[in-house]
OpenMM code with the backbone's topology and positions (N, CA, C; nanometers):
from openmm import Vec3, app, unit

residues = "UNK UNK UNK UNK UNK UNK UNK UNK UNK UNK UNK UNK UNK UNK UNK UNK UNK UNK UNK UNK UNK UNK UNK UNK UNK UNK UNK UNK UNK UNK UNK UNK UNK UNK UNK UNK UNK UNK UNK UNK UNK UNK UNK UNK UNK UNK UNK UNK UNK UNK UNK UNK UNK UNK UNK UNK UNK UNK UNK UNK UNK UNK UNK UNK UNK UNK UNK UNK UNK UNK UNK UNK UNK UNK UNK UNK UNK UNK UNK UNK UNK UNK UNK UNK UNK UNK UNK UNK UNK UNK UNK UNK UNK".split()
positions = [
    Vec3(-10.2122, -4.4984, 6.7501),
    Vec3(-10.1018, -4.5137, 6.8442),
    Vec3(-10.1400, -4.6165, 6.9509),
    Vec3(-10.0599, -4.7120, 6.9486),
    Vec3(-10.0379, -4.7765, 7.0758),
    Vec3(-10.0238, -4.8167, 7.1943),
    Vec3(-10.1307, -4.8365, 7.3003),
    Vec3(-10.0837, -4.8023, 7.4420),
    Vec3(-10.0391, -4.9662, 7.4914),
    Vec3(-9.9920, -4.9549, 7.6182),
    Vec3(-9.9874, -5.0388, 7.6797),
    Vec3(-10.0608, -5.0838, 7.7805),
    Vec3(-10.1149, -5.2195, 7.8443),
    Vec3(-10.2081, -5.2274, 7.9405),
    Vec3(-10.1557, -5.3421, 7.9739),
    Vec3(-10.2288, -5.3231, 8.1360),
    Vec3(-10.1911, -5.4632, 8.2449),
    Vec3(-10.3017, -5.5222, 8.2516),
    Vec3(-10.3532, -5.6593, 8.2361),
    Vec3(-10.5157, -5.6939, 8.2591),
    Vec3(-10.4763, -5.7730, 8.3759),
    Vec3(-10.5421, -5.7971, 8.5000),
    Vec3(-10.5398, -5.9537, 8.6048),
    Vec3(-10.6879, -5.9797, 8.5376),
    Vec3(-10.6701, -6.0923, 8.5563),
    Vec3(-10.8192, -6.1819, 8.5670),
    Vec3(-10.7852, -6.2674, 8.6864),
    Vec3(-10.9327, -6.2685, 8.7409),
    Vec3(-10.9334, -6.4163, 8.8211),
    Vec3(-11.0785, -6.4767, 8.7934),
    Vec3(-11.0567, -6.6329, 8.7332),
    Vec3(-11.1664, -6.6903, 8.6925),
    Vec3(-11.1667, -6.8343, 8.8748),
    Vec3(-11.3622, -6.8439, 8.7852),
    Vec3(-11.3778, -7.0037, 8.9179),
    Vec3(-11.3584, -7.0851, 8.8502),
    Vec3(-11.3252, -7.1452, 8.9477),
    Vec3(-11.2331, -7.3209, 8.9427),
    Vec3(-11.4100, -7.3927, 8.9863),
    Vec3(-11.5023, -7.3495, 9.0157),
    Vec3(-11.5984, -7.4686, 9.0241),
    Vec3(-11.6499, -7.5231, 8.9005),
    Vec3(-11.6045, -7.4774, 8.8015),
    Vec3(-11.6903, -7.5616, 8.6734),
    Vec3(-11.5424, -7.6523, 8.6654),
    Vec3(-11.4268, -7.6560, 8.7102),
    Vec3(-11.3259, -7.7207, 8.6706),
    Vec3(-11.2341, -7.6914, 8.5909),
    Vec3(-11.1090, -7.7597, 8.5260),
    Vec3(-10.9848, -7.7288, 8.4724),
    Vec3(-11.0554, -7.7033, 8.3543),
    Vec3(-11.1675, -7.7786, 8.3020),
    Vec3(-11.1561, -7.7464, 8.1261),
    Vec3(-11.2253, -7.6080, 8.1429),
    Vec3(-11.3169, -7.5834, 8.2475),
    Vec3(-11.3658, -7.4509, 8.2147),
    Vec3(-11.2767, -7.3790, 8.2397),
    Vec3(-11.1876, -7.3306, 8.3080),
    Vec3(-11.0622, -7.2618, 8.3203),
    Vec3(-10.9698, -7.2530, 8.2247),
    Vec3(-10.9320, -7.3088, 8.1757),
    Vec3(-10.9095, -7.3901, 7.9996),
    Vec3(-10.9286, -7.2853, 7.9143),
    Vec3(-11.0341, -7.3133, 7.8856),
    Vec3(-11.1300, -7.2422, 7.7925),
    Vec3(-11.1551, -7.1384, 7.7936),
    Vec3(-11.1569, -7.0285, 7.9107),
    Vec3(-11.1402, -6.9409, 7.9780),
    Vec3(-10.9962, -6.8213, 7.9406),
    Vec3(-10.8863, -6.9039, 7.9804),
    Vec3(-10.7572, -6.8793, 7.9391),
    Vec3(-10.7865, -6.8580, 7.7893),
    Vec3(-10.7436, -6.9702, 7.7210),
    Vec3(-10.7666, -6.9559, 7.5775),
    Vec3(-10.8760, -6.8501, 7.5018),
    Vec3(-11.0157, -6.8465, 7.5076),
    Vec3(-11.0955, -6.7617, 7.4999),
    Vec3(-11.0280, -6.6002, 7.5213),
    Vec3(-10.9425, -6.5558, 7.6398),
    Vec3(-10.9094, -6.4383, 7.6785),
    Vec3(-10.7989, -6.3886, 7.5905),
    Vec3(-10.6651, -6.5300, 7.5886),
    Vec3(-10.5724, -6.4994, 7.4861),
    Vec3(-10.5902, -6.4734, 7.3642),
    Vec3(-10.7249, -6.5267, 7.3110),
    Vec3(-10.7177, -6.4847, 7.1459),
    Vec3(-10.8138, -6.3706, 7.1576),
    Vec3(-10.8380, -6.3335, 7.1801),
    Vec3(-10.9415, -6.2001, 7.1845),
    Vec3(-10.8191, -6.0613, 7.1770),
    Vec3(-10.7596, -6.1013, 7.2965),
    Vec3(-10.6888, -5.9739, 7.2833),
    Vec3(-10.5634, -6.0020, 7.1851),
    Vec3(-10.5282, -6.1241, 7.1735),
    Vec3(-10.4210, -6.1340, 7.0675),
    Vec3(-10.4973, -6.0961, 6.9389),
    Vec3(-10.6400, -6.0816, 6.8679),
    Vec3(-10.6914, -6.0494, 6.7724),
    Vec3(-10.7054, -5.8753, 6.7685),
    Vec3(-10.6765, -5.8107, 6.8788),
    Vec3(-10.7216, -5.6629, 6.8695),
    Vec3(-10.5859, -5.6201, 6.9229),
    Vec3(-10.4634, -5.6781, 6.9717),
    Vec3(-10.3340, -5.5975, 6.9836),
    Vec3(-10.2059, -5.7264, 6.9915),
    Vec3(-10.1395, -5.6396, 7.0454),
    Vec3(-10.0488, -5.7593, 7.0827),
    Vec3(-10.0320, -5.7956, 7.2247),
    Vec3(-9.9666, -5.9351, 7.2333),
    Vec3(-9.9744, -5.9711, 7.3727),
    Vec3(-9.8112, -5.9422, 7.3719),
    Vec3(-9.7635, -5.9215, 7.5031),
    Vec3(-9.6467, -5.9284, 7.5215),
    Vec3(-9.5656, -5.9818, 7.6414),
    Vec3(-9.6844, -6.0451, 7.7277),
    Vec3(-9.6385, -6.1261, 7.8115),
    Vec3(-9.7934, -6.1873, 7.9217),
    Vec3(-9.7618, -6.3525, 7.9473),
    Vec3(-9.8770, -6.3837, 7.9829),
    Vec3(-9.7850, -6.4461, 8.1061),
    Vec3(-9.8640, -6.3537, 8.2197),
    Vec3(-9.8222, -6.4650, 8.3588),
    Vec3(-9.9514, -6.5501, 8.3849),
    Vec3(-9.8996, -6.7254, 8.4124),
    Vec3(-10.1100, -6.7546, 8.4824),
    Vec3(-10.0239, -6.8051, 8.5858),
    Vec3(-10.0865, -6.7128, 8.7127),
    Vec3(-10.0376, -6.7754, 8.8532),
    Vec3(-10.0818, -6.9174, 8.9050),
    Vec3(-10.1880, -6.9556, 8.8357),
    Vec3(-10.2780, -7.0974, 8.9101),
    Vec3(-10.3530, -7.0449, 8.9857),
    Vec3(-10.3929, -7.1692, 9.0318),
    Vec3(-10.4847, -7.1182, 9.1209),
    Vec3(-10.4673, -7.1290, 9.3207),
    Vec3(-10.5388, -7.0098, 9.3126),
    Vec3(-10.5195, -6.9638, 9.4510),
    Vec3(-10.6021, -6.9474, 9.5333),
    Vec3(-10.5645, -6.9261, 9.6647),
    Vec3(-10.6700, -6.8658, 9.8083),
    Vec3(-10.7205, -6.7162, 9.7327),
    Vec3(-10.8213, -6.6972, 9.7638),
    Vec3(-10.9109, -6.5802, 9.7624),
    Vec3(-10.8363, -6.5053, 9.8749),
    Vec3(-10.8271, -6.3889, 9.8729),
    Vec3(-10.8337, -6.2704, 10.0240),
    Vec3(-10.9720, -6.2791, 10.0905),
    Vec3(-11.0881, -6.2813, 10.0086),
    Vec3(-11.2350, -6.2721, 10.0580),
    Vec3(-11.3001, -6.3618, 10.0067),
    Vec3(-11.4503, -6.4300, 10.0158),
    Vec3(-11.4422, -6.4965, 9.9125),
    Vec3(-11.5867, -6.4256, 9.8236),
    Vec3(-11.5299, -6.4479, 9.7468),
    Vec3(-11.6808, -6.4194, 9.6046),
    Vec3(-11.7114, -6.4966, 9.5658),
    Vec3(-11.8822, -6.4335, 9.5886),
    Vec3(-11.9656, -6.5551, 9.5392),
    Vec3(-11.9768, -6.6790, 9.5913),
    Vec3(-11.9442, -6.7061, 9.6905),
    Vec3(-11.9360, -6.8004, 9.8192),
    Vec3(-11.8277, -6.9177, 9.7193),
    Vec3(-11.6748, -6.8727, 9.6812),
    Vec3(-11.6302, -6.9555, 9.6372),
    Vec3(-11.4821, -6.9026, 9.7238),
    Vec3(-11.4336, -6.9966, 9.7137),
    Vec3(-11.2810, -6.9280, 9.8384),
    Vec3(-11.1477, -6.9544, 9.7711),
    Vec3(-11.1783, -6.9886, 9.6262),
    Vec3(-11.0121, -7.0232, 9.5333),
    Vec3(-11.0588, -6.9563, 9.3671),
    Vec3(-10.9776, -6.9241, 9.3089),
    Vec3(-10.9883, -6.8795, 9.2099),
    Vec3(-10.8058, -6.9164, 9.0866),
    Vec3(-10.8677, -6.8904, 8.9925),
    Vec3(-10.7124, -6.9096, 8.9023),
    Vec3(-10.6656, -6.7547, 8.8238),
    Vec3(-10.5486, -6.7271, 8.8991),
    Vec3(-10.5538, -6.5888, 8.8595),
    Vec3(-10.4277, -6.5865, 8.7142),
    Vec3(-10.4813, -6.4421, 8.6430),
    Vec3(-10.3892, -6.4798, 8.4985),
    Vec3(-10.3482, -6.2987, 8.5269),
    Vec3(-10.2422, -6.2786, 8.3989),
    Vec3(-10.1730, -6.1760, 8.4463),
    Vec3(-10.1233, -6.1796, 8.2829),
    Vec3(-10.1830, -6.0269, 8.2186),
    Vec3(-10.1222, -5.9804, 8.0663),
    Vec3(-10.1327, -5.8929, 8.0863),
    Vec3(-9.9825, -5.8904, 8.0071),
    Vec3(-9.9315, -5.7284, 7.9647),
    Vec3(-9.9574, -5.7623, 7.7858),
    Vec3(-10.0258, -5.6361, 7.7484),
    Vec3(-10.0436, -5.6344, 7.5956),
    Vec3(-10.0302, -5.5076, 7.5664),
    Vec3(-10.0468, -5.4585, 7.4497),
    Vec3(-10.0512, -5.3008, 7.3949),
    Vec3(-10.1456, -5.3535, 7.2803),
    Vec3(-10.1665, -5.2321, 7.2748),
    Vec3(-10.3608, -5.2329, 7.1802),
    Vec3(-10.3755, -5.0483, 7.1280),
    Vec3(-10.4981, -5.0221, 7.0262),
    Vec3(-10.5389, -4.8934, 7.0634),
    Vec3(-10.6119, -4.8986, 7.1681),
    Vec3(-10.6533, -4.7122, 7.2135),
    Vec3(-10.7560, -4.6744, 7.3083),
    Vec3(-10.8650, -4.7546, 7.3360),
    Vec3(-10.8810, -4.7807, 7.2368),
    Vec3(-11.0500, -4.8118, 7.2054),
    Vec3(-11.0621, -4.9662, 7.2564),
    Vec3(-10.9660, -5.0265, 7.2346),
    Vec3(-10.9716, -5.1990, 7.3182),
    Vec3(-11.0079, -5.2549, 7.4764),
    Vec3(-10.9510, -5.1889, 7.5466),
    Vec3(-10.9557, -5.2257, 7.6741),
    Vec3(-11.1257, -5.1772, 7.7077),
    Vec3(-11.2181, -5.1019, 7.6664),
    Vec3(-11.3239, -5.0855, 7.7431),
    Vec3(-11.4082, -5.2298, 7.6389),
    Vec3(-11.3894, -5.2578, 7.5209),
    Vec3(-11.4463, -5.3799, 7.4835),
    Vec3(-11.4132, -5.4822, 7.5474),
    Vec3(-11.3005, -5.5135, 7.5694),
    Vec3(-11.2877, -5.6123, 7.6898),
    Vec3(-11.3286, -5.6570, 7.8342),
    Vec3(-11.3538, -5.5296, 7.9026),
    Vec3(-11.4312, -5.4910, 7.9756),
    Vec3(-11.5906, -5.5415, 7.9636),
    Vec3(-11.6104, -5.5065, 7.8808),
    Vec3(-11.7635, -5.5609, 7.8479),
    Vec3(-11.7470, -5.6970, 7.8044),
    Vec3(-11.6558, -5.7700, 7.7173),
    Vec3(-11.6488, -5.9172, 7.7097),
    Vec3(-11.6520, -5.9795, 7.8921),
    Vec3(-11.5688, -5.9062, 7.9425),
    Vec3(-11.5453, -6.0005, 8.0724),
    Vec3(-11.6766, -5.9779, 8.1819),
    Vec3(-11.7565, -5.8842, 8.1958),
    Vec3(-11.8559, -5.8757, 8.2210),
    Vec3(-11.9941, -5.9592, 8.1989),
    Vec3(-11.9834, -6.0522, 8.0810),
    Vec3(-12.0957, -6.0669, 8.0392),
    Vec3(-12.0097, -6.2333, 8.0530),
    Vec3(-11.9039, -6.2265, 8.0194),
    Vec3(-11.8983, -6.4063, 8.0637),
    Vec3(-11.9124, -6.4551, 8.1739),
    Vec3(-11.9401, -6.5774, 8.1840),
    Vec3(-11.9591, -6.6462, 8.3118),
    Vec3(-11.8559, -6.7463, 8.3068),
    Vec3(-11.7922, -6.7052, 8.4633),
    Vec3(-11.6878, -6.7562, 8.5170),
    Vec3(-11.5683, -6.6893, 8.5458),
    Vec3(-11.6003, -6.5600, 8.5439),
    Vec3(-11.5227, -6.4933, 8.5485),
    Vec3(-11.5817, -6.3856, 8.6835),
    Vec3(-11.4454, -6.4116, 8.7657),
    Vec3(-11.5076, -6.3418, 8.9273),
    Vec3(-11.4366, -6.2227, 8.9477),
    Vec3(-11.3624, -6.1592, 8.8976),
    Vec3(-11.2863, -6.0410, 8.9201),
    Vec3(-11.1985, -5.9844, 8.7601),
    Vec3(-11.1886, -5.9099, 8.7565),
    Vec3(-11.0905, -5.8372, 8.6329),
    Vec3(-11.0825, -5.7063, 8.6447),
    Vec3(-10.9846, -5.6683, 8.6644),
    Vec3(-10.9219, -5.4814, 8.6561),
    Vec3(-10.8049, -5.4878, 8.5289),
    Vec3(-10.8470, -5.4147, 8.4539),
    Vec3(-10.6883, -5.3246, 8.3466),
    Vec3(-10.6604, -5.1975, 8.3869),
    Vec3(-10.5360, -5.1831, 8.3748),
    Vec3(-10.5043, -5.0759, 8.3684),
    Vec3(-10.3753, -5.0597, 8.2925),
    Vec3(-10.3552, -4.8913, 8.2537),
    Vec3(-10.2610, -4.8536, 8.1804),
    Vec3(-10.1473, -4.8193, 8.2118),
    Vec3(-10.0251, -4.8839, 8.1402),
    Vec3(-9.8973, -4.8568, 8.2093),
    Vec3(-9.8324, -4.7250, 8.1721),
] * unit.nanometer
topology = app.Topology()
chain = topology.addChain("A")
for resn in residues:
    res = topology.addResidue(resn, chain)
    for name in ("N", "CA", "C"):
        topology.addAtom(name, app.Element.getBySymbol(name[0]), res)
């Protein structure tokens, strides 16, 4: 059975557009390979509220997908272990 989930990401803009790029893309096929996507907002990039990691802009992205249970904590661990990636919360709708 199928759930639904909200992911934000916010990746750094200091390696630049292609790393951000790559980033995006990298995130979309991962989860498009383990569920479906069903809607991708990418806000651009923005002011930080605080800054992390002594960086003060970030590019924030915004999916809604549905997947099984078992997906969202692998993702979790994908986004953990990449670099360039400064923030990510999912949660379930």
């Amino acid at each position: 059975m199928a759930n639904t989930y909200e992911t934000m990401l916010v990746f750094s803009v200091a390696n630049g557009d292609e790393s951000v790029t790559a980033l995006v893309e990298k995130f979309k096929a991962l989860i498009e390979a383990n569920g479906t996507i069903e809607s991708i907002d990418e806000w651009g990039k923005r002011k930080l509220a605080y800054p992390i990691n002594y960086e003060t802009e970030g590019y924030y992205m915004l999916v809604n997908f549905s997947c099984e249970p078992d997906f969202p904590a692998e993702l979790d661990r994908v986004v953990k272990i990449t670099e360039g990636v400064l923030r990510s919360l999912t949660v379930k709708q």
